[in-house]
C-alpha positions in Angstrom: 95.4 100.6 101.8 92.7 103.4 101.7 94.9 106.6 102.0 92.6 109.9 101.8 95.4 111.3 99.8 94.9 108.4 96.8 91.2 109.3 97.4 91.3 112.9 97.2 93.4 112.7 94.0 91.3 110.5 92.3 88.1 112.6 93.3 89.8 116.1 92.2 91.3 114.4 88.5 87.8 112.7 88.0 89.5 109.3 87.7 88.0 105.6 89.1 91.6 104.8 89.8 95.3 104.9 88.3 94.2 103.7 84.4 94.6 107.5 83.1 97.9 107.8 84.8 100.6 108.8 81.9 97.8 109.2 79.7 96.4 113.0 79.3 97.2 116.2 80.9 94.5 116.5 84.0 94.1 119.1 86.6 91.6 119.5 90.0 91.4 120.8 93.3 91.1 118.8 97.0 88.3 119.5 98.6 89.7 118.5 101.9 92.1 121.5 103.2 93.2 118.9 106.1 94.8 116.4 103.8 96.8 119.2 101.9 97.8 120.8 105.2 98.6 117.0 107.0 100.7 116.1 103.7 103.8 118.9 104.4 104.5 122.7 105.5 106.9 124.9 104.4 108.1 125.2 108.5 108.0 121.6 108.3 109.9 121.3 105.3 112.6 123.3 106.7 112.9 121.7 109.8 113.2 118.3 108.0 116.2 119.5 106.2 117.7 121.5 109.1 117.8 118.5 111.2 119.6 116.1 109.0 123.0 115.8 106.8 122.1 116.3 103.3 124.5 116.5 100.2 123.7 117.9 96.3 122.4 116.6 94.2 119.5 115.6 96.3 118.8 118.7 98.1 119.5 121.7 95.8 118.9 125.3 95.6 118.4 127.8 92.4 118.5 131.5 92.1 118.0 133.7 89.2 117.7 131.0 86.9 120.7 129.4 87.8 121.7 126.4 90.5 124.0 127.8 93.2 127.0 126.0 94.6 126.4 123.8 97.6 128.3 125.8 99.7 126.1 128.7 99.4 123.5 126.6 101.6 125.6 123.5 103.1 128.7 123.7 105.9 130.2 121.1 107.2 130.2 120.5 111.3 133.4 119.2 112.4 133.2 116.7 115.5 135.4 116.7 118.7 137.1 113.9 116.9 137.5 115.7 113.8 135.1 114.4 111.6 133.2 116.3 109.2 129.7 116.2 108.9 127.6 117.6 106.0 124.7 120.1 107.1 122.0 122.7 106.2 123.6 126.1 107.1 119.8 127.2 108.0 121.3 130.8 108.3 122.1 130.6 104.8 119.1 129.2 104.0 116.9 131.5 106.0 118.5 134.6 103.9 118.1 132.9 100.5 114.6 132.4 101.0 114.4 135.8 102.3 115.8 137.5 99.1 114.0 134.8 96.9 115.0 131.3 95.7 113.8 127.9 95.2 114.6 124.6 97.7 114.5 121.3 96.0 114.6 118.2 98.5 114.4 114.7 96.4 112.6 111.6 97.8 111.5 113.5 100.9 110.0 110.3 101.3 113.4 108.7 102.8 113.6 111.4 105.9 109.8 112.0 106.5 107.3 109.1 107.4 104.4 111.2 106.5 105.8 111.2 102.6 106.8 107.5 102.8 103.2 106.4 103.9 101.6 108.2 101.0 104.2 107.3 98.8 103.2 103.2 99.5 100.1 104.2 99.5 100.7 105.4 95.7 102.5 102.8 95.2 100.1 99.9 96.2 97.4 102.6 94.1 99.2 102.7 90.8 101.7 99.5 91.6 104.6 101.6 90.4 107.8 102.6 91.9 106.9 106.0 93.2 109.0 109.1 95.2 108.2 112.3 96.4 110.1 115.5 95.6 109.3 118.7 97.1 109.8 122.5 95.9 109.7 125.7 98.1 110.0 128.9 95.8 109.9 132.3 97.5 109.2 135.0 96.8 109.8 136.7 92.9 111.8 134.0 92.3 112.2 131.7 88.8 111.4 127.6 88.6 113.5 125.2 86.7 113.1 126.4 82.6 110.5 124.3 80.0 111.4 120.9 80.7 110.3 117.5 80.3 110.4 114.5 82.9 111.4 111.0 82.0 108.4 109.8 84.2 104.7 110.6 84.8 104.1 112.9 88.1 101.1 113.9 89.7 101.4 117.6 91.8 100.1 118.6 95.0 100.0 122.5 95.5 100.9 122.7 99.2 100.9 125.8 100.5 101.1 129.6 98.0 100.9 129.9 94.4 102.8 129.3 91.3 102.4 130.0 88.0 103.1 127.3 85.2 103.1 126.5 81.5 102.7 122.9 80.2 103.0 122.3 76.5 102.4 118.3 75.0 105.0 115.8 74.2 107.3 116.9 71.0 108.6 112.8 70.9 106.0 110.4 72.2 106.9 109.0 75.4 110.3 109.9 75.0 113.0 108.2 77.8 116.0 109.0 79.9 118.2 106.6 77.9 116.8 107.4 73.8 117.0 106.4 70.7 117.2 110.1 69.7 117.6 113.6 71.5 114.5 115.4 72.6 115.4 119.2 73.2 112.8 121.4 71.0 110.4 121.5 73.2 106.4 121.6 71.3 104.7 124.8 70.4 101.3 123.1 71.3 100.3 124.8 75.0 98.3 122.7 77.4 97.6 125.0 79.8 98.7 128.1 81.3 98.0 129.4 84.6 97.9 129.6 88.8 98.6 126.6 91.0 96.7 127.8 94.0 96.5 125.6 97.6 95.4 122.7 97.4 94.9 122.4 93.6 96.5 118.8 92.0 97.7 118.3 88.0 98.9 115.0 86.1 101.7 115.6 83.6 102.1 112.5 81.4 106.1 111.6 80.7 107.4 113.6 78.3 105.4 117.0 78.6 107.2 120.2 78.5 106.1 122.5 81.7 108.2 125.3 84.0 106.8 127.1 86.7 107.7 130.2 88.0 106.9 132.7 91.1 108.4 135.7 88.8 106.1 138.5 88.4 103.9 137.3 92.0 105.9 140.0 94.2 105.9 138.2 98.1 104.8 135.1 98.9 105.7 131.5 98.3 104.9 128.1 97.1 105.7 125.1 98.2 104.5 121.5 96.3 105.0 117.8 96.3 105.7 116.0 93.1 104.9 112.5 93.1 107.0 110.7 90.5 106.3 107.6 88.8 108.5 105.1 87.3 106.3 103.1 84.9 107.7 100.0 83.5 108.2 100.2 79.7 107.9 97.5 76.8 112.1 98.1 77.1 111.9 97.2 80.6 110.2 93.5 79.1 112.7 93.2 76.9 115.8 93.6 79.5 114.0 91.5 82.0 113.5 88.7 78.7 117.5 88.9 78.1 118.1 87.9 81.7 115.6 85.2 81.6 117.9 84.3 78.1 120.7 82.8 80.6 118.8 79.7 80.8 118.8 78.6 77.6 122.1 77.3 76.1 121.5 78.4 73.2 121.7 82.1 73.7 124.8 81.3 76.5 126.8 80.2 73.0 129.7 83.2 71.4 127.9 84.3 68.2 129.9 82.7 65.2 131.9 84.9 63.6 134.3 82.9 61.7 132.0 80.0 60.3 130.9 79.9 56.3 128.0 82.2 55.9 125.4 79.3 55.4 126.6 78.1 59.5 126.4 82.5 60.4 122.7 82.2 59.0 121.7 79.3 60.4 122.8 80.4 64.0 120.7 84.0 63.5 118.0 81.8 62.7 117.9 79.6 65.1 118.7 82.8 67.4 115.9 84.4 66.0 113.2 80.8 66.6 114.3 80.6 70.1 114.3 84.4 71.3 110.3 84.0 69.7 109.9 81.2 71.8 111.1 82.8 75.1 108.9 85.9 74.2 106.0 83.4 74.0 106.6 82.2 77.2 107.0 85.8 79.5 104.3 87.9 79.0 104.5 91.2 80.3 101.8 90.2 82.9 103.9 87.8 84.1 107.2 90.3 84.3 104.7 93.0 85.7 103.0 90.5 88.6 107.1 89.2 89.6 108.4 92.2 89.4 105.6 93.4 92.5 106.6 90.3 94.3 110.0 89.9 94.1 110.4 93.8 95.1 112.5 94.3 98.3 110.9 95.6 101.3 111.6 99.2 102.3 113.4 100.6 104.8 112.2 100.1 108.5 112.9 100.1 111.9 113.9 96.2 113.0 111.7 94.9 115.8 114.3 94.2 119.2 111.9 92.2 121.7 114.6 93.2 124.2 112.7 96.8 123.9 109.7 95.1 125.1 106.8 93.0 122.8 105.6 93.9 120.0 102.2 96.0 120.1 101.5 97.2 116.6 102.4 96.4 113.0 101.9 97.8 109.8 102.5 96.3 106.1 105.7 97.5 105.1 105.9 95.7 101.5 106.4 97.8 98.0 103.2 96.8 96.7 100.2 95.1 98.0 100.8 91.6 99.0 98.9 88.3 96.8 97.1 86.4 99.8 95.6 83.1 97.9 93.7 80.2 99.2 95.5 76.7 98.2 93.3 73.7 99.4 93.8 73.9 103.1 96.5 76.6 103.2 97.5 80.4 102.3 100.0 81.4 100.3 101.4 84.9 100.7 103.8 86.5 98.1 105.4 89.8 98.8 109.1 91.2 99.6 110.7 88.2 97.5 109.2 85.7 99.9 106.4 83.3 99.5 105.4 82.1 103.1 102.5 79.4 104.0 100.2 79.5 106.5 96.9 77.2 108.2 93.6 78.6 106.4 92.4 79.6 109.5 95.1 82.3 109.3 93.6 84.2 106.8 90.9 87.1 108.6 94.5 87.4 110.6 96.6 87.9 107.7 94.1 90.0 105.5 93.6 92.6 108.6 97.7 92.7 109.0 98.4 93.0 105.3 95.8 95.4 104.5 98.3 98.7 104.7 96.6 99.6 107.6 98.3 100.1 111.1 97.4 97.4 113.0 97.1 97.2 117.1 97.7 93.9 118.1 95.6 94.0 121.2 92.7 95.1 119.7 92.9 93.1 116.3 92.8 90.5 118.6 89.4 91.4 119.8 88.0 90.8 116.6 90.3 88.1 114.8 91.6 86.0 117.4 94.9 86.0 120.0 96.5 84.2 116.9 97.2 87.3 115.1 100.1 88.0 117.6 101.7 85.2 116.6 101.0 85.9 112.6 102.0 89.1 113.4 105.4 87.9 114.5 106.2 86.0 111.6 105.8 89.1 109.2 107.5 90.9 111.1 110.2 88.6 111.0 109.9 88.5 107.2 109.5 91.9 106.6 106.4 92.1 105.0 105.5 94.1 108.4 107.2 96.6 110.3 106.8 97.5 114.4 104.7 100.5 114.1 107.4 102.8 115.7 105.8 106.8 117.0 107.6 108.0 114.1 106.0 105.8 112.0 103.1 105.7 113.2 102.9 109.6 112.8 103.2 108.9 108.8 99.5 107.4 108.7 97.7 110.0 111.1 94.8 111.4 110.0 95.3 110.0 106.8 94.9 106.4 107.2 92.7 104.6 109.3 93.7 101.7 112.1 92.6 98.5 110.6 89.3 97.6 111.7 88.2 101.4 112.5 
């Protein structure tokens, strides 16, 4: 999937592609205003969360430093019927922004499609778990204090200014769940300075940063951070201790009770076997399965009582494998593995390429077969029926295939 926001990233960090990402501190500037500006808007922003019921902790607001109570922003609508129904008091939130505060929606990605299509389209980029979380600070008011973040993030200056401090790692790639605490934060600064419109900056897990709009008088700033949830050498080693079920010999109680010389031998036969099943699993292989076996996302099932199906998009986590087998193809995405004719293959490489696909005209230049392709994925949910709303996601920012 070419998105122009992967693109435009990669162009203002000066990177070939996602290898630097959690590596070093990078900053850069878009070039293309219409990206920033198609990404999110602060009136946008505010009528995503005015339209839908939203609880804390995933849509919060701070003032003065501190994090107010939900129901200084949130009321609940009662029904005819009695039911109550959590919702944005927008008043409320109109007059906070007014007198200065900060709006924090998490994984805006879930109620706008224009977030989720970039968000697969990091995803497939960096082929990590990724989710968008979105800021609006107004006026005079102060950020969240020096922190760090348990992930890597890449952030897109939407719309104002804010001003930021980010200081290096003070425990190397330190994690949610620790070995130790991590909470002196380092005396070595980064950098120091104005997120303007437009502007983009990697900071690696583990780097302390704040940002604040204290000091700027009116105005605002809104921006997008882009989390990402990198798999760790921990992460091998859990996913080796579920492949351990398979092997007796680690299904066994440890011995307890025995003479020492039986305890010993058990830890080292423990210790032969677990060296074996390391061996085995490389971290390519739990890296390449776990991309496979991820579940598709969230979409709007096809009904062909609404009508036939017209357009399609790929819907998976991460890009699909598409391999030649003698006379066959073999696709592996979404947890399935599905086989298909060779001659399916321009079909299935224009359908799976991320791109929104319409039927009638892929047809033109792949064959009436692709319909019937079409159908299947759709039915396996490696695609999606490209709904308006969807379809709305990709644009301007990503291309039909074929175009």
């Amino acid at each position: 999937m070419e998105h122009r926001l992967v693109r435009a990233v990669e162009e203002a960090l000066g990177w070939g592609g996602p290898g630097l990402l959690g590596k070093e501190f990078a900053r850069g500037n878009i070039s293309d205003p219409e990206v920033v500006e198609r990404l999110l808007t602060p009136p946008r922003l505010l009528d995503m969360v005015m339209r839908r019921s939203l609880a804390n902790p995933q849509f919060r607001f701070f003032k003065g430093g501190a994090e107010l109570h939900p129901d200084a922003y949130l009321d609940r609508q009662v029904t005819p019927r009695g039911q109550a129904i959590p919702m944005v008091d927008i008043r409320r939130v109109g007059g906070l922004l007014r007198e200065g505060a900060t709006l924090v929606l998490d994984q805006s990605n879930v109620f706008d499609a224009t977030m989720e299509a970039a968000c697969r389209a990091m995803q497939w980029w960096s082929r990590e778990h990724v989710q968008a979380n979105v800021y609006l600070t107004t006026n005079d008011a102060s950020g969240f204090d020096l922190h760090w973040d348990d992930h890597d993030v890449l952030i897109v200056q939407l719309a104002g200014e804010k001003q930021w401090e980010v200081r290096t790692a003070s425990r190397p790639v330190p994690m949610f769940r620790d070995a130790e605490r991590n909470d002196t934060p380092s005396e070595n600064i980064v950098w120091t300075g104005t997120m303007k419109t437009g502007d983009v900056m990697h900071i690696p897990r583990g780097y302390w940063h704040a940002a604040t709009r204290v000091g700027h008088g009116d105005g605002h700033s809104t921006h997008v951070t882009f989390g990402f949830a990198k798999r760790t050498a921990v992460s091998w080693l859990t996913w080796l201790a579920d492949w351990s079920r398979q092997e007796e010999v680690f299904r066994h109680d440890l011995d307890r009770w025995s003479e020492p010389e039986e305890r010993e031998a058990q830890q080292r036969l423990l210790a032969t076997e677990a060296t074996h099943l390391i061996d085995a699993r490389a971290p390519e292989e739990f890296l390449r399965l776990r991309e496979q076996e991820a579940p598709p996302g969230r979409h709007v099932p096809f009904l062909d009582i609404f009508g036939p199906l017209q357009s399609v998009v790929c819907v998976s986590e991460f890009p699909p494998l598409v391999e030649e087998e003698d006379e066959t193809v073999v696709v592996r995405a979404s947890g399935k593995k599905l086989t298909f004719a060779s001659k399916a293959l321009p079909g299935l490489r224009v359908l799976l390429s991320g791109h929104p696909v319409q039927l009638d005209e892929a047809a033109r230049l792949v064959g009436t077969e692709i319909e019937a392709l079409a159908k299947i994925l759709v039915k396996e949910e490696l695609c999606a029926s490209l709904t308006p709303e969807l379809s709305s996601g990709y644009t301007g920012l990503v291309t039909s295939a074929g175009s």
